[in-house]
PDB file of N, CA, C and O in Angstrom:
ATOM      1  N   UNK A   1      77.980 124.933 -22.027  1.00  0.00           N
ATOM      2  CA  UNK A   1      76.548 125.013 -22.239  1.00  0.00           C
ATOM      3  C   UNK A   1      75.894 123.881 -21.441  1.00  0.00           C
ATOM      4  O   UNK A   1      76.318 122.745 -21.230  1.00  0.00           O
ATOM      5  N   UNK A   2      74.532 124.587 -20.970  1.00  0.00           N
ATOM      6  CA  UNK A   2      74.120 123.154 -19.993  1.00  0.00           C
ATOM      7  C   UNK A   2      72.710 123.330 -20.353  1.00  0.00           C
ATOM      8  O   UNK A   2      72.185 124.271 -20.950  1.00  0.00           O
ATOM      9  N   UNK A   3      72.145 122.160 -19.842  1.00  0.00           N
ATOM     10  CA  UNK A   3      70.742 121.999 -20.223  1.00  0.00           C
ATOM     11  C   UNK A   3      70.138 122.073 -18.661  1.00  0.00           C
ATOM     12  O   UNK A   3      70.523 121.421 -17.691  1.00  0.00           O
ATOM     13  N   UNK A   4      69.208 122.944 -18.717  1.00  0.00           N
ATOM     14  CA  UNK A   4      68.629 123.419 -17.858  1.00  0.00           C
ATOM     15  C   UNK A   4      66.729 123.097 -17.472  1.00  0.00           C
ATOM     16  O   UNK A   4      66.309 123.413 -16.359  1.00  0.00           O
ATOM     17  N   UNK A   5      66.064 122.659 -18.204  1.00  0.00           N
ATOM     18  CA  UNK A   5      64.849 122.345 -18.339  1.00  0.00           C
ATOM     19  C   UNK A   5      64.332 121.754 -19.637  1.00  0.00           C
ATOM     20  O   UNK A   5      64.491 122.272 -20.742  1.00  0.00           O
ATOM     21  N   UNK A   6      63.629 120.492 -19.366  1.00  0.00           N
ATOM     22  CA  UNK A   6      62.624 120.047 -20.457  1.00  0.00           C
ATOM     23  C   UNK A   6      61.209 120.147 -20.528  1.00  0.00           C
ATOM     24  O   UNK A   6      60.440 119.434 -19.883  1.00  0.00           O
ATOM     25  N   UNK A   7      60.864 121.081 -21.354  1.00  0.00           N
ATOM     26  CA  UNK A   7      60.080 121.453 -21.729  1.00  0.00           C
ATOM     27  C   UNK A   7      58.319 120.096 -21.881  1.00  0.00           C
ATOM     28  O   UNK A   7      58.502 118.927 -22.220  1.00  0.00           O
ATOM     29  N   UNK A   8      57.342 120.460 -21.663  1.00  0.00           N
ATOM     30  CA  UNK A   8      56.493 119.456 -22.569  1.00  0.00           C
ATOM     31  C   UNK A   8      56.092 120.068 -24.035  1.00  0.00           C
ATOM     32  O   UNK A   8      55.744 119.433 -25.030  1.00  0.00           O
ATOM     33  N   UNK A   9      56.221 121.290 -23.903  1.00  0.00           N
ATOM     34  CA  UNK A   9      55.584 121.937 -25.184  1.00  0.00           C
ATOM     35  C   UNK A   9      56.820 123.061 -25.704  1.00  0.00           C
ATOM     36  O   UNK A   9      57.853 123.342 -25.096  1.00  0.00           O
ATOM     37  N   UNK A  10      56.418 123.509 -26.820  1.00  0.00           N
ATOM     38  CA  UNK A  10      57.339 124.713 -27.496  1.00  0.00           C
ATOM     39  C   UNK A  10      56.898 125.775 -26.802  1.00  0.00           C
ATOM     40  O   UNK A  10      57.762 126.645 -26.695  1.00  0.00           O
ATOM     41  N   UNK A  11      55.860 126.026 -26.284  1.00  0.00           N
ATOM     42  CA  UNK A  11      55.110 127.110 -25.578  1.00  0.00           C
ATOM     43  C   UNK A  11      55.468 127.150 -24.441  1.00  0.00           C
ATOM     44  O   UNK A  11      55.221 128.261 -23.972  1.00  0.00           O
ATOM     45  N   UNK A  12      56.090 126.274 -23.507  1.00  0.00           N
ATOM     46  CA  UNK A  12      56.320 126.425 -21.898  1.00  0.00           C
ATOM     47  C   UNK A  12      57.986 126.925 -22.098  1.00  0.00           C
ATOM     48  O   UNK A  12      58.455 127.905 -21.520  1.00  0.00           O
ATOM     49  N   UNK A  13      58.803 125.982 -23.092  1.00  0.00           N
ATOM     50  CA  UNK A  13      59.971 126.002 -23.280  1.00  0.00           C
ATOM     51  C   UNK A  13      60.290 128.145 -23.725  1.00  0.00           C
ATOM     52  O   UNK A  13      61.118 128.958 -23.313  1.00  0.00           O
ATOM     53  N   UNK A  14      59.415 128.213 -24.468  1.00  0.00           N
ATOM     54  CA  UNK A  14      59.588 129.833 -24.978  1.00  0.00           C
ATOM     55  C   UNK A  14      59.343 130.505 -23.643  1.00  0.00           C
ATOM     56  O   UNK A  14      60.314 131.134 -23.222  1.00  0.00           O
ATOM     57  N   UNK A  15      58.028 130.509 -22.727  1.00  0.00           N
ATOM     58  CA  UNK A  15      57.902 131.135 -21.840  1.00  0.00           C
ATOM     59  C   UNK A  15      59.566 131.370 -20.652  1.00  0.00           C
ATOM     60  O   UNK A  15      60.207 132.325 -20.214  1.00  0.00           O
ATOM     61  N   UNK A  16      59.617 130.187 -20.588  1.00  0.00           N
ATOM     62  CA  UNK A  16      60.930 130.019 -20.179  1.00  0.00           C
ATOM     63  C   UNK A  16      62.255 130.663 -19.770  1.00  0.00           C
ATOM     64  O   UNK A  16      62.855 131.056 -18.770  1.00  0.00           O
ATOM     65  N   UNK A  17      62.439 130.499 -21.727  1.00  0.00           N
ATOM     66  CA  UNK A  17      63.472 131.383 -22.490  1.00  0.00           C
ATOM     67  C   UNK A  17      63.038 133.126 -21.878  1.00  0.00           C
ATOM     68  O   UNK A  17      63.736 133.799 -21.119  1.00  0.00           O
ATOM     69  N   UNK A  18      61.908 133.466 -22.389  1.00  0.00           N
ATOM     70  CA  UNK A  18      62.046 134.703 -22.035  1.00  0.00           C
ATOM     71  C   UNK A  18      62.013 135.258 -20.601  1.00  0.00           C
ATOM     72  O   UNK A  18      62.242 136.403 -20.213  1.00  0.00           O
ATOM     73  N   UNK A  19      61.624 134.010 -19.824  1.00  0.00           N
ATOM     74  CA  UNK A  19      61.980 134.888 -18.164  1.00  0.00           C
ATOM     75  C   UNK A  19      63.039 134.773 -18.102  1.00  0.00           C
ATOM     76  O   UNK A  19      63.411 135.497 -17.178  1.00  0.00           O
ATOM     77  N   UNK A  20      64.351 133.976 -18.799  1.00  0.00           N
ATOM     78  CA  UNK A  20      65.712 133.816 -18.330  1.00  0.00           C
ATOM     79  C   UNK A  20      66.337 134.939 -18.798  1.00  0.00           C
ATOM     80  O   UNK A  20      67.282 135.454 -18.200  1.00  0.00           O
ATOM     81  N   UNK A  21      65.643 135.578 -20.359  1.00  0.00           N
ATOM     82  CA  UNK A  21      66.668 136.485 -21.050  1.00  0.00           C
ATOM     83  C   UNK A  21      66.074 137.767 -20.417  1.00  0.00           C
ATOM     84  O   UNK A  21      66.694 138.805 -20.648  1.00  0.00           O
ATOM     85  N   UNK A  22      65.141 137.833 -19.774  1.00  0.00           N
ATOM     86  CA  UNK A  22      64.142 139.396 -19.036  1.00  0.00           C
ATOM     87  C   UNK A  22      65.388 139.363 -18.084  1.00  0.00           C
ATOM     88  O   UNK A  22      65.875 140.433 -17.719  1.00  0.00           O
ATOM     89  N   UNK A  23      65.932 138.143 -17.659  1.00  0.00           N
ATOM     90  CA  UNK A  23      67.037 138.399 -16.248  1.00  0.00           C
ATOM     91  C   UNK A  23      69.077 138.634 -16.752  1.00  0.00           C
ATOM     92  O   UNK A  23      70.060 138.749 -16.021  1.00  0.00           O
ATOM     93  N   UNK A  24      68.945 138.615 -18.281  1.00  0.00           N
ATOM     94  CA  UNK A  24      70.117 138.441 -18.890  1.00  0.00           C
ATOM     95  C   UNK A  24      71.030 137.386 -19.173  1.00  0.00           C
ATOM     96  O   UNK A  24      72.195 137.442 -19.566  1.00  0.00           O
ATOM     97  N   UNK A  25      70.019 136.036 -18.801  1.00  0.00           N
ATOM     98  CA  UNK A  25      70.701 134.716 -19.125  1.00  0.00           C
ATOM     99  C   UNK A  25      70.752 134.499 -20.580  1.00  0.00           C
ATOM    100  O   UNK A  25      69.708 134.702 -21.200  1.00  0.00           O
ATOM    101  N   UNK A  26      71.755 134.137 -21.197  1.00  0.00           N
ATOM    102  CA  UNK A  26      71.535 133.958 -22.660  1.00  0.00           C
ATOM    103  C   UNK A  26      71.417 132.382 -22.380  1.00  0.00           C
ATOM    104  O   UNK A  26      72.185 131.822 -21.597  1.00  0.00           O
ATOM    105  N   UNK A  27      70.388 131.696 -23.083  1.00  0.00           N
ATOM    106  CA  UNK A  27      69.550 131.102 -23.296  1.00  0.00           C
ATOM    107  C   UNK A  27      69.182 130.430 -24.828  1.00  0.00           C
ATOM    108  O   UNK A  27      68.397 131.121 -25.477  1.00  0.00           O
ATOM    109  N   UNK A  28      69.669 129.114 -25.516  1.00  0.00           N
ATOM    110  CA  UNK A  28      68.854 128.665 -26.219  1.00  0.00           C
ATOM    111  C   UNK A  28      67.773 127.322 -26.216  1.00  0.00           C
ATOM    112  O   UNK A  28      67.826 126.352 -25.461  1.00  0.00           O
ATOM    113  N   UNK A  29      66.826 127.575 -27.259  1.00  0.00           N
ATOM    114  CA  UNK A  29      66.099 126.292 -27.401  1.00  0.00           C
ATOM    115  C   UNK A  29      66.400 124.714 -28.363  1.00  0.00           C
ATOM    116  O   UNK A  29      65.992 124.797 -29.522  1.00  0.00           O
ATOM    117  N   UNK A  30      66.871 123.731 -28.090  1.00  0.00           N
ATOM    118  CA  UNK A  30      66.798 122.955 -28.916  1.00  0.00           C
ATOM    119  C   UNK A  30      65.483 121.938 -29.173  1.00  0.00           C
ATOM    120  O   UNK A  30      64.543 122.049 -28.386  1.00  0.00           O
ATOM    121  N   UNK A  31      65.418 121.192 -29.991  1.00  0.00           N
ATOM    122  CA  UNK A  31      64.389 120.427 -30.205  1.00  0.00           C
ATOM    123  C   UNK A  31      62.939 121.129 -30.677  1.00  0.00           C
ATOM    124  O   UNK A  31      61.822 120.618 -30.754  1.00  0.00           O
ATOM    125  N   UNK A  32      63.391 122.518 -30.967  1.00  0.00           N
ATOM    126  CA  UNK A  32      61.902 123.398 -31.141  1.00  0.00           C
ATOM    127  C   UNK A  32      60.901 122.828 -32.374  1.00  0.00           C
ATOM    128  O   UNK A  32      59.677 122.718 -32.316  1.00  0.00           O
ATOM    129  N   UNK A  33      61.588 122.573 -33.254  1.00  0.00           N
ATOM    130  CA  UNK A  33      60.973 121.903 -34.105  1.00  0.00           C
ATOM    131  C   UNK A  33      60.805 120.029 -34.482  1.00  0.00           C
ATOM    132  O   UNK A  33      60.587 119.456 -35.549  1.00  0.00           O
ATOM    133  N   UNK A  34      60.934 119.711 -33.644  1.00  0.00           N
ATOM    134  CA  UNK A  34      61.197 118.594 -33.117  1.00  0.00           C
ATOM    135  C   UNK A  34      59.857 117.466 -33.109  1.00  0.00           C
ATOM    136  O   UNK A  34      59.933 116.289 -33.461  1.00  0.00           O
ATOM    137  N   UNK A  35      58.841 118.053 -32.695  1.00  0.00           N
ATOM    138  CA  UNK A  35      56.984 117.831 -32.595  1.00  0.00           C
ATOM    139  C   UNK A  35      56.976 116.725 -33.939  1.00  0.00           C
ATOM    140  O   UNK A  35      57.047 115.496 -33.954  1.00  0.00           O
ATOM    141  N   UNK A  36      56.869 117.628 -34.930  1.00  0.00           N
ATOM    142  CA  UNK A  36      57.056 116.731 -36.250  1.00  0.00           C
ATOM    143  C   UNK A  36      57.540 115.654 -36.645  1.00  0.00           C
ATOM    144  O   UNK A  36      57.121 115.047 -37.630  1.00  0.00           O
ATOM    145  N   UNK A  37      58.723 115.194 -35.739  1.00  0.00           N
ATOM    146  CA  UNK A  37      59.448 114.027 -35.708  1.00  0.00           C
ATOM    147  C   UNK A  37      58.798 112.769 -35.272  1.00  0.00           C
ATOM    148  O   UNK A  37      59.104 111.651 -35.687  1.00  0.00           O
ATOM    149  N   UNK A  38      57.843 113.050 -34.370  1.00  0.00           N
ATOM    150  CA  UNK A  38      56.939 112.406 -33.278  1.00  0.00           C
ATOM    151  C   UNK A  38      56.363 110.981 -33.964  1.00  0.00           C
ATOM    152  O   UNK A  38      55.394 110.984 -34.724  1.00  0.00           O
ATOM    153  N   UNK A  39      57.045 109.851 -33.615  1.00  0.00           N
ATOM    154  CA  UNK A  39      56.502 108.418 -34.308  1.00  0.00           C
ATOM    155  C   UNK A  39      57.746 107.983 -34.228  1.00  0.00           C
ATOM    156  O   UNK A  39      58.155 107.156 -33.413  1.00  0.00           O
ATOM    157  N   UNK A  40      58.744 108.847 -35.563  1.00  0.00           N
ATOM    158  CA  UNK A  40      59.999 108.332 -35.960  1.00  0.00           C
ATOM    159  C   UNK A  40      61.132 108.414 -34.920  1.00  0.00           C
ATOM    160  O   UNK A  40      62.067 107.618 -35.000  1.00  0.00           O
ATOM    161  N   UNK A  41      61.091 109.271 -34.022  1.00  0.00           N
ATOM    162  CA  UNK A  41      61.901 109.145 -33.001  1.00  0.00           C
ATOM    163  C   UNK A  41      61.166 109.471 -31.526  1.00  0.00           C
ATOM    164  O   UNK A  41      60.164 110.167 -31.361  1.00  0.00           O
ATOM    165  N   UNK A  42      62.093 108.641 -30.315  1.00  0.00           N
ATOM    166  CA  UNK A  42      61.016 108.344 -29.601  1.00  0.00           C
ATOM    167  C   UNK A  42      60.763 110.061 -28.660  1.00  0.00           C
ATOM    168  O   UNK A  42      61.559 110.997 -28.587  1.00  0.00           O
ATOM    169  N   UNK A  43      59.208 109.920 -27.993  1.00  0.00           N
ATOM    170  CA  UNK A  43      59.112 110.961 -27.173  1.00  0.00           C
ATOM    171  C   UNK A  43      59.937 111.715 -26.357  1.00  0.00           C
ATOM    172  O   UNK A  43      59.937 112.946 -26.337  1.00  0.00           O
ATOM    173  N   UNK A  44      60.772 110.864 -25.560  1.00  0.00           N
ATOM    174  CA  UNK A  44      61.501 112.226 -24.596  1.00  0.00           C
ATOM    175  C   UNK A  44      63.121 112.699 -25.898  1.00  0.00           C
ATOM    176  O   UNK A  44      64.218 113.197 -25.643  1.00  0.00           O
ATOM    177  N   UNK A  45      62.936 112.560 -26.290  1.00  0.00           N
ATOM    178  CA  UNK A  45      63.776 112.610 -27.558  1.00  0.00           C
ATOM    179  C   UNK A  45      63.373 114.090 -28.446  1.00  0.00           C
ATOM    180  O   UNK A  45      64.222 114.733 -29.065  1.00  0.00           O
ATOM    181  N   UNK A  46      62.285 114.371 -28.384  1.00  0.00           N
ATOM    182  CA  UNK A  46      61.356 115.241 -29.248  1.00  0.00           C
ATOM    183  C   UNK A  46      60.724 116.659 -28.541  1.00  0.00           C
ATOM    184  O   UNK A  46      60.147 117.572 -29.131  1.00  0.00           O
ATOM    185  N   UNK A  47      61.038 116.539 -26.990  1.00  0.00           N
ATOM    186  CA  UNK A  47      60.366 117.367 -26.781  1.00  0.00           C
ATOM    187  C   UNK A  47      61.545 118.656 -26.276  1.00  0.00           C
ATOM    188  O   UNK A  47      62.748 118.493 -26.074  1.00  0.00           O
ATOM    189  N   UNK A  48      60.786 119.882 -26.167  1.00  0.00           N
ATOM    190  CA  UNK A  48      61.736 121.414 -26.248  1.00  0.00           C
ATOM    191  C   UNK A  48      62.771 121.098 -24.706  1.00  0.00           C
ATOM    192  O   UNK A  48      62.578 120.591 -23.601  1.00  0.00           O
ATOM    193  N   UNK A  49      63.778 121.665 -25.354  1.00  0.00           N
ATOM    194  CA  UNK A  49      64.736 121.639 -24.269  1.00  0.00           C
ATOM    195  C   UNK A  49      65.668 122.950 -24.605  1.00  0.00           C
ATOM    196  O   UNK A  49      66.200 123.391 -25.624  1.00  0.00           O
ATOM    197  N   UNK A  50      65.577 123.435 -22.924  1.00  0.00           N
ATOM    198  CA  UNK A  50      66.504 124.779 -22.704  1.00  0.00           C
ATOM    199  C   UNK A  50      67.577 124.761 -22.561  1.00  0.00           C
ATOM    200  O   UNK A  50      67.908 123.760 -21.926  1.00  0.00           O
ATOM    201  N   UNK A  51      68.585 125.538 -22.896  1.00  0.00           N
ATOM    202  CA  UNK A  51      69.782 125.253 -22.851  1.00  0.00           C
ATOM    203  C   UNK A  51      70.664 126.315 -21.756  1.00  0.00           C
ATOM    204  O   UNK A  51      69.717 126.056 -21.013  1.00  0.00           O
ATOM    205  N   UNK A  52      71.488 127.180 -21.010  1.00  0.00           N
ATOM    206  CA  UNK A  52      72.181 128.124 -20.866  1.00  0.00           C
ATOM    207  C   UNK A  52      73.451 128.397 -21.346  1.00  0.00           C
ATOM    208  O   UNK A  52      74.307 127.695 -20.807  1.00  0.00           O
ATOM    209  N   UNK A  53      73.828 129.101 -22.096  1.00  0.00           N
ATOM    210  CA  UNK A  53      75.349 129.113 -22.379  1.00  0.00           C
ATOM    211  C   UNK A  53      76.323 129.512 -21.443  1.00  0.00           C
ATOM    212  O   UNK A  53      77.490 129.259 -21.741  1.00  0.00           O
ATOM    213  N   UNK A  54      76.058 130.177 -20.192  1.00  0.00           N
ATOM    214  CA  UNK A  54      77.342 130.302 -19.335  1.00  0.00           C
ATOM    215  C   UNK A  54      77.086 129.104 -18.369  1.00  0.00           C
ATOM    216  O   UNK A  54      75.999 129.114 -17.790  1.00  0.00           O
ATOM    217  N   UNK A  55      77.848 128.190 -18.147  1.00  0.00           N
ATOM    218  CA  UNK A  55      77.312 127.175 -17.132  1.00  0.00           C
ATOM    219  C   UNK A  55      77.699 127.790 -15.769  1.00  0.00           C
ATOM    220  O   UNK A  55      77.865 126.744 -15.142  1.00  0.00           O
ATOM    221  N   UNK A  56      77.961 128.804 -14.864  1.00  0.00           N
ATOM    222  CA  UNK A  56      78.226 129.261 -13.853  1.00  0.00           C
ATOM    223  C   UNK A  56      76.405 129.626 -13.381  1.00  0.00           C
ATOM    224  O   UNK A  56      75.900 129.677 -12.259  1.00  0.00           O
ATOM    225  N   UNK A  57      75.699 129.856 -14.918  1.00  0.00           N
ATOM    226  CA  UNK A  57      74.195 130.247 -14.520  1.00  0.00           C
ATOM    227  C   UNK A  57      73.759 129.678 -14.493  1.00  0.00           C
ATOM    228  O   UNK A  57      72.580 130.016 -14.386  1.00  0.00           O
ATOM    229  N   UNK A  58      74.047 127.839 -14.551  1.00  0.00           N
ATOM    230  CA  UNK A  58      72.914 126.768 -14.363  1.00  0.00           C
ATOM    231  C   UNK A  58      71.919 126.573 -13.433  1.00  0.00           C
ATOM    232  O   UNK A  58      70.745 126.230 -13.570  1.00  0.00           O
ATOM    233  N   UNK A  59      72.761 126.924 -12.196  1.00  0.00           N
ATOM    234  CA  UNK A  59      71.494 126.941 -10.613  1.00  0.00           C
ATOM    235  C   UNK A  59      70.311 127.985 -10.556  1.00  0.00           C
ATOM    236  O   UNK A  59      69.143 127.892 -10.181  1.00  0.00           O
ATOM    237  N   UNK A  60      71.119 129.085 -11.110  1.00  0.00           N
ATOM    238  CA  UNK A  60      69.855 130.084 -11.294  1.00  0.00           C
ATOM    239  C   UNK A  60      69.234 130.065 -12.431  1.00  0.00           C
ATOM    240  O   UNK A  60      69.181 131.243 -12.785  1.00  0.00           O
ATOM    241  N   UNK A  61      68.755 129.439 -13.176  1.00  0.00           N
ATOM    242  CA  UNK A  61      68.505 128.716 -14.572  1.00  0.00           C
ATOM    243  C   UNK A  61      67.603 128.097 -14.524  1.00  0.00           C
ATOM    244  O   UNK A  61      66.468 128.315 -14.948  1.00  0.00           O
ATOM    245  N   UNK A  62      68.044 127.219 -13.972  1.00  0.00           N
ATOM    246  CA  UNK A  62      67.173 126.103 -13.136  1.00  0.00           C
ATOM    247  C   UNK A  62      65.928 126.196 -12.175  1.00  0.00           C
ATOM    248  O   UNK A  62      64.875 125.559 -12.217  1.00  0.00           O
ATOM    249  N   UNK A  63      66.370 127.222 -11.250  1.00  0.00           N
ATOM    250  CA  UNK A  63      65.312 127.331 -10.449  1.00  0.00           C
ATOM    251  C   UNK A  63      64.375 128.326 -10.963  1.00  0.00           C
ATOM    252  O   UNK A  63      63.173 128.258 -10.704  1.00  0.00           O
ATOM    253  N   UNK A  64      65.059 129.562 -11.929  1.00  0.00           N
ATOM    254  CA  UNK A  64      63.850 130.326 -12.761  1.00  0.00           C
ATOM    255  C   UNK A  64      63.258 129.279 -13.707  1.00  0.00           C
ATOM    256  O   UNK A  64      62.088 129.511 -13.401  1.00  0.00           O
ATOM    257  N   UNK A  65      63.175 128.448 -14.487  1.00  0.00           N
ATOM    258  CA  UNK A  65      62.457 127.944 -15.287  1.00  0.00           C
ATOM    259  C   UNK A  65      61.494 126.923 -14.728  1.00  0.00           C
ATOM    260  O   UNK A  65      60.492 126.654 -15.391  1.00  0.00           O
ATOM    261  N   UNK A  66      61.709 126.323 -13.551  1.00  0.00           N
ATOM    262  CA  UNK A  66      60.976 125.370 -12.885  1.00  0.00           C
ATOM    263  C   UNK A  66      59.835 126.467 -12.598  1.00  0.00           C
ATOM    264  O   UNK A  66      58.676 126.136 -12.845  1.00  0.00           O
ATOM    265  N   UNK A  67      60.140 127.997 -11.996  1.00  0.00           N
ATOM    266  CA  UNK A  67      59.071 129.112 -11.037  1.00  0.00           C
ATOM    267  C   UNK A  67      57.878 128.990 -12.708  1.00  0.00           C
ATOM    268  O   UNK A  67      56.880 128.286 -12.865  1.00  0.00           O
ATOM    269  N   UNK A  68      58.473 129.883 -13.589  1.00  0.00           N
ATOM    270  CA  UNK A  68      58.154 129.361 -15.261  1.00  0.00           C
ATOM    271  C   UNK A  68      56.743 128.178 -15.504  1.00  0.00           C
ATOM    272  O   UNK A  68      55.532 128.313 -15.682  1.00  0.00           O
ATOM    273  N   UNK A  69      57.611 127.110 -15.401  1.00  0.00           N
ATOM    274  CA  UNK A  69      56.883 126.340 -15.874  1.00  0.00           C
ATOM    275  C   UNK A  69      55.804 126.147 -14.623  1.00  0.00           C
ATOM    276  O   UNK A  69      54.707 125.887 -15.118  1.00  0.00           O
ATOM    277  N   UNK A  70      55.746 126.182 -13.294  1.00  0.00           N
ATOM    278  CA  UNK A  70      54.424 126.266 -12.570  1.00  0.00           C
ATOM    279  C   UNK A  70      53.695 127.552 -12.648  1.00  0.00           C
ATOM    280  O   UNK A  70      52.518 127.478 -12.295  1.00  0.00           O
ATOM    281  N   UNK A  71      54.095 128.643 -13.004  1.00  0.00           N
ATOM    282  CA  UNK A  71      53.481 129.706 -13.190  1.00  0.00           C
ATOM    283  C   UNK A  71      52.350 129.718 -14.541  1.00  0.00           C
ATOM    284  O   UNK A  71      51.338 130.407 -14.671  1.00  0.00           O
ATOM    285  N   UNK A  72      53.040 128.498 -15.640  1.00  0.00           N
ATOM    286  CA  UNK A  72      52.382 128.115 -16.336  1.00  0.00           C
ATOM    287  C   UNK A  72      51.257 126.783 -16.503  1.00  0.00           C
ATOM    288  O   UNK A  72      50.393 126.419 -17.301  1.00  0.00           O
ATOM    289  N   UNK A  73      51.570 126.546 -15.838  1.00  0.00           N
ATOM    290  CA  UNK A  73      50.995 125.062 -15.078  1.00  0.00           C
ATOM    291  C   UNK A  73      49.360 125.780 -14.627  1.00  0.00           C
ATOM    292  O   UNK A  73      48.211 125.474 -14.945  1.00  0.00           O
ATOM    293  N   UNK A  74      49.854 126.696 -13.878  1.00  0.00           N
ATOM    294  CA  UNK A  74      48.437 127.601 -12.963  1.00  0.00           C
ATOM    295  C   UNK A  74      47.681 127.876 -13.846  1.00  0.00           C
ATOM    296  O   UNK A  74      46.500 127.536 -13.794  1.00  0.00           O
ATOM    297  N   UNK A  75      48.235 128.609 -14.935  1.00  0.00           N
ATOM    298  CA  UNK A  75      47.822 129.485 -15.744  1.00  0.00           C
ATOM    299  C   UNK A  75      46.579 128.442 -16.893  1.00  0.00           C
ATOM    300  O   UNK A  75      45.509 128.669 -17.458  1.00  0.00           O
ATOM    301  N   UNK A  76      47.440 127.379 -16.770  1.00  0.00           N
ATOM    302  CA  UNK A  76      46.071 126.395 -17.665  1.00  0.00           C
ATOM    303  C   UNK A  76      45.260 126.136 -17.177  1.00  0.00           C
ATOM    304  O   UNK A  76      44.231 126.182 -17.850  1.00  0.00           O
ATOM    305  N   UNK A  77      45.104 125.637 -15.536  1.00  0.00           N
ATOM    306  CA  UNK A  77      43.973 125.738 -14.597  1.00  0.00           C
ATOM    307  C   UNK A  77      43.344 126.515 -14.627  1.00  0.00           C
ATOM    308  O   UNK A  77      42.198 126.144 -14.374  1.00  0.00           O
ATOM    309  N   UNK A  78      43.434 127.685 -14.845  1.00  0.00           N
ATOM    310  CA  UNK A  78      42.722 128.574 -14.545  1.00  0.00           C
ATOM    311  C   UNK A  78      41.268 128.632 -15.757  1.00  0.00           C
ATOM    312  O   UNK A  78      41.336 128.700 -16.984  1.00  0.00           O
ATOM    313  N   UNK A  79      40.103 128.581 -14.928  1.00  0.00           N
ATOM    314  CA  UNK A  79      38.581 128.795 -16.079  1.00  0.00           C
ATOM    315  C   UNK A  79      38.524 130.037 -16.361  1.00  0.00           C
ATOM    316  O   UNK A  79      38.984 130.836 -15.546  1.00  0.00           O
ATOM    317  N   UNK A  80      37.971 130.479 -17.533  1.00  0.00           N
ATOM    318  CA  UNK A  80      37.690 131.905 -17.777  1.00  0.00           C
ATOM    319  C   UNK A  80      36.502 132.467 -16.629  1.00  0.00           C
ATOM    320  O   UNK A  80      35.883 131.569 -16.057  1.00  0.00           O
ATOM    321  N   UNK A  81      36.224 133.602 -16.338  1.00  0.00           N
ATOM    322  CA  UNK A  81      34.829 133.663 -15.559  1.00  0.00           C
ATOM    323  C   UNK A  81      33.695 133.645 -16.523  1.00  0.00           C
ATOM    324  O   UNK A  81      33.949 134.072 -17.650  1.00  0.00           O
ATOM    325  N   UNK A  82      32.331 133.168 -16.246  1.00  0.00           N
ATOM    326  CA  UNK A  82      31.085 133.192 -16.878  1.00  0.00           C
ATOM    327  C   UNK A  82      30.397 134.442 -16.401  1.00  0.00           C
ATOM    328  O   UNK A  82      29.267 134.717 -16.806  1.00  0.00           O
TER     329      UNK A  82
END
């Protein structure tokens, strides 16, 4: 099992997850509930992290969740129209 991306939020980390498993990577999340901890243990400690269970899929893992997380990145930029 390898760790493949850290997340800032539970929401980027899920988006994630599901472009890896749309491609058949099995895929878990640790730290999902983790937010709550926030004081008592320190920040990079707390935040969502992806996991892959076959490590032969780490490279392609990797580079889908990085596409992921800027696809989501955009997606907050973006203003509604008026």
């Amino acid at each position: 099992m390898k760790r493949v991306l850290i997340a800032p939020t539970l929401l980027d980390a899920q988006l994630a997850v599901d472009a890896l498993s749309s491609l058949g990577i099995v895929t878990h999340i640790f730290n999902a509930n983790a937010a709550g901890a926030l004081g008592e243990v320190p920040f990079m400690q707390a935040q969502p992290e992806v996991w892959v269970d076959d490590d032969a899929q780490e490279a392609r893992a990797r580079g889908i969740g990085r596409l992921a997380q800027r696809t989501a990145a955009r997606r907050k930029n973006l203003r509604p129209l008026r």
